[in-house]
C-alpha positions as CSV (number, residue, x, y, z in Angstrom):
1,X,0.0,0.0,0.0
2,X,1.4,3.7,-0.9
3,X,0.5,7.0,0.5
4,X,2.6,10.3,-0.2
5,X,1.7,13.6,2.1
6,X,-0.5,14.8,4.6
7,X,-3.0,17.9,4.8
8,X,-6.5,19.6,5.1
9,X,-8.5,22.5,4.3
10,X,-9.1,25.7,7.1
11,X,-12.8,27.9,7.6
12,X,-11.2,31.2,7.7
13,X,-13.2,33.6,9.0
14,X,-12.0,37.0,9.2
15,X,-13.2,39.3,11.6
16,X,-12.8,43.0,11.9
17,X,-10.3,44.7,13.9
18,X,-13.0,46.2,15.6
19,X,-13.8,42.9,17.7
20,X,-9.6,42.7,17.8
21,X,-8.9,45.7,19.6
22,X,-11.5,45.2,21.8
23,X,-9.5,42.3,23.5
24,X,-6.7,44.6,23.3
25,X,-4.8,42.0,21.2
26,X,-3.3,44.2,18.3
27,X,-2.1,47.9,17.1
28,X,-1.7,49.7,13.8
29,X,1.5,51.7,13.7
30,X,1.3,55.0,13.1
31,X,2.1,55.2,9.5
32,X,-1.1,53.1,9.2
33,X,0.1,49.8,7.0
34,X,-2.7,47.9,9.0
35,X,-1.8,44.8,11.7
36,X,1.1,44.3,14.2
37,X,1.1,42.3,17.1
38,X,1.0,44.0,20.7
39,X,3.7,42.5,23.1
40,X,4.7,39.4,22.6
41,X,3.8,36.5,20.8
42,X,3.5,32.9,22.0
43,X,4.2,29.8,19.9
44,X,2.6,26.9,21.2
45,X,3.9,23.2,20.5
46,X,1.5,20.9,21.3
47,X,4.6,18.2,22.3
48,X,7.0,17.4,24.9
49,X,10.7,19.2,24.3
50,X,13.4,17.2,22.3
51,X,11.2,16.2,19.3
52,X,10.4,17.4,15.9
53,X,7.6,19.3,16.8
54,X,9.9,21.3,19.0
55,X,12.8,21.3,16.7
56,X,10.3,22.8,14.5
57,X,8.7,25.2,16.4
58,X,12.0,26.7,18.0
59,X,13.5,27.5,14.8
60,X,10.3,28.7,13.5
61,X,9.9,31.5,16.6
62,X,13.6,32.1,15.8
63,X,13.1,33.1,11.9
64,X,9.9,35.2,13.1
65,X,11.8,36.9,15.6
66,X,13.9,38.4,13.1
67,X,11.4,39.4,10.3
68,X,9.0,40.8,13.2
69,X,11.4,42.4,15.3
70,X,9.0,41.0,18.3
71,X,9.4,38.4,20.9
72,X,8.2,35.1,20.6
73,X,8.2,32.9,23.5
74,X,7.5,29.1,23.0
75,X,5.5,26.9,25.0
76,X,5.4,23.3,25.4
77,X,2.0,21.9,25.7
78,X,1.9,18.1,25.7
79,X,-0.3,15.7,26.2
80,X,-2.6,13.4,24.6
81,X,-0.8,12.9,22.0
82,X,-1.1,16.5,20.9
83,X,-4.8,17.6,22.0
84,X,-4.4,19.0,25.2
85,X,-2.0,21.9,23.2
86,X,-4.5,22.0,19.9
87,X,-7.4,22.3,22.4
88,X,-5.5,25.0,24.2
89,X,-4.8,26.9,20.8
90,X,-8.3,26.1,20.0
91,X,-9.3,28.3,23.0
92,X,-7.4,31.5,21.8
93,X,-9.7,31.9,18.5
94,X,-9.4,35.4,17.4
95,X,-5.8,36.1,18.7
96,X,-3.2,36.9,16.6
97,X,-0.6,36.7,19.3
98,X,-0.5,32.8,19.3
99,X,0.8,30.8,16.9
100,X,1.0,27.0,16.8
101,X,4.1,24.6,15.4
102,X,1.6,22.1,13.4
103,X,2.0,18.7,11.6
104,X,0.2,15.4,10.7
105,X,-1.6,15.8,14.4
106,X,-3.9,18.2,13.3
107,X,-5.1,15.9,10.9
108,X,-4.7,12.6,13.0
109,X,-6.3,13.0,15.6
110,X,-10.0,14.6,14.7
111,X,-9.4,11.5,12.2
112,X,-9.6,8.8,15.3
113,X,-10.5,10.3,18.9
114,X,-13.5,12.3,19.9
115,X,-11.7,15.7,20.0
116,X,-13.6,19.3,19.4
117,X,-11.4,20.8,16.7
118,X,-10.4,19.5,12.8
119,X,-7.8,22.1,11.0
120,X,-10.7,24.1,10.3
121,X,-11.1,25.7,12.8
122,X,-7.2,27.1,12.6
123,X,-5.7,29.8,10.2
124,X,-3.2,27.7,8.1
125,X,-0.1,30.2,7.9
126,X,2.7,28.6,6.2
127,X,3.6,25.1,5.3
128,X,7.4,24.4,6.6
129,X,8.0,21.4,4.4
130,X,8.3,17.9,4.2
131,X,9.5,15.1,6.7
132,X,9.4,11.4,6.4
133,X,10.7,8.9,8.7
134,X,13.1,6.2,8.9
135,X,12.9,2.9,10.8
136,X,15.8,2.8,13.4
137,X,16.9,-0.2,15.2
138,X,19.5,-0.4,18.0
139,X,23.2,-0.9,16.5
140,X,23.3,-4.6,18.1
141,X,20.2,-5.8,16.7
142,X,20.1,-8.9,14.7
143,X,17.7,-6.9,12.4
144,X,19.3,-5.3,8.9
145,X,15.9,-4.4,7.0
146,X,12.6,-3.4,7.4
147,X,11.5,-6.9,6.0
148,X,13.3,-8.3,8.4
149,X,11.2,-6.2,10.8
150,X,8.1,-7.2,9.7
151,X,8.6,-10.9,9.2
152,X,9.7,-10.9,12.6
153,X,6.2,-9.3,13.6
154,X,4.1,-12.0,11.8
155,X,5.8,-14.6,13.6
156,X,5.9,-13.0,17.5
157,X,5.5,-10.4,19.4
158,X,7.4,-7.2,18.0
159,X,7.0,-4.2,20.0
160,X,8.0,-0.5,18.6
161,X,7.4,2.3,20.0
162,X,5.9,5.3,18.7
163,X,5.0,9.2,18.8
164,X,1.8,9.7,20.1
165,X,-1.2,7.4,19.3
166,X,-2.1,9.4,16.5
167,X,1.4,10.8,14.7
168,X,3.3,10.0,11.8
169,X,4.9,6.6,12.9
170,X,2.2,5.3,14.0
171,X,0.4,6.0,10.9
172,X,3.7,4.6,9.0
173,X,3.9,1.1,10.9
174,X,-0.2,0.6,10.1
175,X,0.7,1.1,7.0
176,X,3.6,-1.3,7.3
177,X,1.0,-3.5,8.4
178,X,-1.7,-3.5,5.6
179,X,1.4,-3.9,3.0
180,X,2.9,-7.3,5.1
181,X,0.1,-8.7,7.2
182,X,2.5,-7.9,10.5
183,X,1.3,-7.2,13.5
184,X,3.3,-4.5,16.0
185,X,2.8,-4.1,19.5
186,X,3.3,-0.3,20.0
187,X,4.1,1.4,23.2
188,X,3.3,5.5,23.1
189,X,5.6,8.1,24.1
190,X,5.1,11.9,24.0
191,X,7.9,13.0,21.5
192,X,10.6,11.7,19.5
193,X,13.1,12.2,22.2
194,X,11.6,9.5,24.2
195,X,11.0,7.5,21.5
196,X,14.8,7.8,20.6
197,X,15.8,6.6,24.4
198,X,13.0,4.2,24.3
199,X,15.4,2.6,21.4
200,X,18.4,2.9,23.0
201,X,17.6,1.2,26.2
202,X,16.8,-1.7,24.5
203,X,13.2,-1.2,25.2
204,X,11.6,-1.8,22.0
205,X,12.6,-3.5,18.7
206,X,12.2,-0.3,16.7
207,X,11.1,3.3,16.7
208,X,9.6,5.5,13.1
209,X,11.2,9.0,13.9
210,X,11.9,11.8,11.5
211,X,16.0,11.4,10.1
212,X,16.2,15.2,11.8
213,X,15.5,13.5,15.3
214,X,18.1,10.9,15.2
215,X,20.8,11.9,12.9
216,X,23.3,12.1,15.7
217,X,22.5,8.7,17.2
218,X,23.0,7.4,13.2
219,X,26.5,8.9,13.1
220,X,27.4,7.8,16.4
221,X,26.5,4.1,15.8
222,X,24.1,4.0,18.9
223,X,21.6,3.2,16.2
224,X,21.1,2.0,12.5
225,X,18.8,2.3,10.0
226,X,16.7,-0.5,8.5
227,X,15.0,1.2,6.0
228,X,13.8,5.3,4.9
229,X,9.3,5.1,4.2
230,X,10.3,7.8,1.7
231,X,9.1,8.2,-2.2
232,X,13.0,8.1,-2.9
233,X,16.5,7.7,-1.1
234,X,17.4,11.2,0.3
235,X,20.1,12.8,-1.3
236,X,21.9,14.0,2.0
237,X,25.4,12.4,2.6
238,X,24.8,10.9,5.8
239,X,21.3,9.0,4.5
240,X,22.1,8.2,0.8
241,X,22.5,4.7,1.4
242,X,19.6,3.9,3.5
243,X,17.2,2.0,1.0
244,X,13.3,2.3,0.7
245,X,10.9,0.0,2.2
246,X,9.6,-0.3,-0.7
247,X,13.2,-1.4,-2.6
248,X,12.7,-4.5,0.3
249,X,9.7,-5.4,-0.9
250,X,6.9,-2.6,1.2
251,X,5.7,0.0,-0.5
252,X,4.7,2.6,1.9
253,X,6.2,6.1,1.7
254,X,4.2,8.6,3.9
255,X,5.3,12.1,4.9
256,X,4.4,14.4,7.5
257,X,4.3,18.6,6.9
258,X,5.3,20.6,9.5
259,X,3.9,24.2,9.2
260,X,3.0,27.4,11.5
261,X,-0.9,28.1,12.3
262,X,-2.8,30.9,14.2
263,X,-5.9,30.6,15.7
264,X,-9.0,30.6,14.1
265,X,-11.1,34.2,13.4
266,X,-8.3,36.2,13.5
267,X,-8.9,39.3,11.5
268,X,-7.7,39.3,7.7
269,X,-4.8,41.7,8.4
270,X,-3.7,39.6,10.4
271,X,-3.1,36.3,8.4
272,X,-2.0,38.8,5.6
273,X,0.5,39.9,8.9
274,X,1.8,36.3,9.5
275,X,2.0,35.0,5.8
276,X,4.4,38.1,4.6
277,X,6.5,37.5,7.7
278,X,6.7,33.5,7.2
279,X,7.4,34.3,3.9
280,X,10.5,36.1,4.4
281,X,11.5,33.4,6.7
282,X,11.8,31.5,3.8
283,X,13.9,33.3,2.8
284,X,16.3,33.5,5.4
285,X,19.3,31.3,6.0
286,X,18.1,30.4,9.3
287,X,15.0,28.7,7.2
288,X,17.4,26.5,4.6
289,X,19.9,25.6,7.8
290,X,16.7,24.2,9.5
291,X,15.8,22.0,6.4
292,X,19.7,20.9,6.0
293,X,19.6,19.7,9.6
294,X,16.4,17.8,9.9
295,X,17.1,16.3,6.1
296,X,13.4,17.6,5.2
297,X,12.0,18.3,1.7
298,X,11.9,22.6,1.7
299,X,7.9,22.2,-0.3
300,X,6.0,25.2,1.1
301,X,3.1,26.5,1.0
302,X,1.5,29.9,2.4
303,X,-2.2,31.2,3.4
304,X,-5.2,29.4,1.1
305,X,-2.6,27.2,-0.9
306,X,-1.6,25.8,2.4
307,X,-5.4,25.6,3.1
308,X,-5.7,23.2,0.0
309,X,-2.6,21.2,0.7
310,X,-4.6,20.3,4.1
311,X,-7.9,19.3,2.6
312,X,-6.5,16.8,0.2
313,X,-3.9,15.1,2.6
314,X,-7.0,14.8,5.4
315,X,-8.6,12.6,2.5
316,X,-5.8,11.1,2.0
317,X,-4.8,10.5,5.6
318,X,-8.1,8.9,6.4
319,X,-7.5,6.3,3.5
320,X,-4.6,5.8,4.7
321,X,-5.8,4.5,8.1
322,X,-9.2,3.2,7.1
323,X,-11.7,5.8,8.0
């Protein structure tokens, strides 16, 4: 079974500064070119520290720092495998000080738990790029490939552990599943960082985390690689020779986005505000280093087109896990 990326579509609805200022949330400089944020701003990640997520929302606060000129202050909010911090974002519809370091999550999870929000009720901002995984084993493991991996799991108990109930390896070992008839026992952790110690310790057979996460434990030895569920090897030095799953024999490839949201209702200046300002993020150097490090694929995507990216993928996302 193959899937490719992840996404869905957002209700913006726009209100008037009017209703803004009223909460005392935003200013117009005096030369009157419309929003800017009052004080500081808060990015939210919805995971523990150490991960992706956070990798991806501290560099992202970073590049905004510099385009705004204003202080942005991150905040870890984990939990339920990312709805305790979407529920808390949820709750600050209609203020363009927050800002939230999203990815597959937002999708996941109205896709299998009872939770109150779907990406529409965000303000899609900017899509980072994207970020597939690769199946790490510890260095001493008798393992080599991901087939070996999964033959292993039709034949006994094979736990790995994952992300979050709802995230991208967990997604990427079901789909592992439906292509090999294999079976995994997953134990959940609350970022990548945990995950990556989970593998260490011995703990669990293997882990599906982002090449970003665990490129130092690669180059190490610590760990190894059994396979990359990417469309294509990755051209980086350090992970050219990791093959597919599907050269061994699975076809699954499945990426996650990362991306920057605000809440929902925000005023139209205000998206206008946060697109232009991600935009020349993009720009930056600080942008391309983060993509070089985490070994991700630089496809953006700003404002309504990011708004379409999200709508297909959530299709496509709930095929992928049999909605």
């Amino acid at each position: 079974m193959h899937s490719k990326k992840l996404l869905a579509t957002a209700a913006l609805t726009g209100t008037l500064a009017l209703g803004l200022a009223a909460c005392g949330q935003a200013s117009t400089d005096s030369a009157g070119s419309g929003f800017e944020p009052k004080g500081k701003v808060t990015m939210i990640v919805p995971f523990a520290a150490g991960g992706g997520s956070d990798i991806a929302g501290r560099a992202t606060a970073s590049g905004l720092e510099d385009t705004t000129g204003k202080t942005l202050t991150v905040q870890n909010i984990d939990g339920g495998s990312g709805a305790v911090g979407y529920s808390e974002f949820m709750g600050r519809s209609g203020d363009p000080n927050y800002l939230l370091a999203t990815e597959t999550a937002m999708l996941a999870l109205p896709a299998t738990q009872d939770v109150e929000f779907t990406y529409e009720s965000f303000t899609p901002i900017m899509k980072l790029g994207d970020d597939y995984t690769l199946i790490v084993t510890k260095s001493d493991s008798p393992l080599e490939t991901c087939s070996d991996l999964t033959d292993k799991a039709k034949k006994e108990r094979t736990v790995v552990a994952i992300s979050g109930a709802t995230g991208l390896d967990n997604i990427t070992f079901t789909l592992m599943e439906k292509a090999t008839g294999a079976e995994f026992d997953r134990v959940p952790f609350e970022s990548g960082a945990e995950v990556i110690t989970a593998a260490l310790g011995g703990k669990v057979e293997a882990i599906s985390v982002n090449p970003g996460e665990v490129s130092g434990q690669l180059e190490s030895g610590d760990l190894k690689a059994l396979c990359a569920a990417s469309e294509e090897r990755y051209d980086y030095d350090d992970l050219k020779d990791i093959p597919t799953a599907k050269e061994q024999g699975i076809d699954v490839a499945f990426a996650q986005f990362r991306g920057l949201i605000a809440p929902g209702d925000i005023p139209a200046e205000a998206k206008e505000y946060w697109i232009s300002k991600a935009e020349e993020f993009a720009e930056t150097d600080a942008y391309t280093k983060y993509i070089e490090d985490n070994k991700m694929q630089p496809n953006t995507a700003y404002g309504d087109d990011f708004t379409t990216y999200l709508s297909e993928n959530d299709k496509e996302l709930r095929n992928a896990i049999g909605e």
